[in-house]
Residue, then its C-alpha position, 0 to 999 in steps of 0.5 A: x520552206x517556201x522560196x525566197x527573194x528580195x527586189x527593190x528592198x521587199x522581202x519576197x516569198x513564192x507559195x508552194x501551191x500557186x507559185x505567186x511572189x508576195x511580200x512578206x514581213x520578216x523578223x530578224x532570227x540570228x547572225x553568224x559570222x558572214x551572215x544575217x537571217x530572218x525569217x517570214x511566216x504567211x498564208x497563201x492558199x489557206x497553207x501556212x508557210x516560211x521562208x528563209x531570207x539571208x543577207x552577207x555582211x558588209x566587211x564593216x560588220x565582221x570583227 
């Protein structure tokens, strides 16, 4: 699974080979009760990879 960050409202994913940050997009996967998650699939360095994004809630958003 490839590393993951988000900046500046991009979702950023690390290639396990070359190590470059490159945006990424996501698709929504699950939420459990303190968090949402989603998930990127991409290629770099002709490897296809995933990386795991989550974000907390906001207290609005727990019931």
């Amino acid at each position: 699974m490839a590393e993951s960050k988000t900046a500046e409202g991009k979702y950023l994913a690390c290639c396990e080979v070359c190590g470059r940050w490159r945006e990424v997009p996501c698709t929504p996967q699950w939420a459990d009760r303190f968090f949402f998650y989603w998930q990127a699939e991409f290629t770099c360095c002709g490897r296809r990879q995933a990386a795991l994004f989550a974000a907390e809630k906001e207290d609005d958003d727990i019931h």
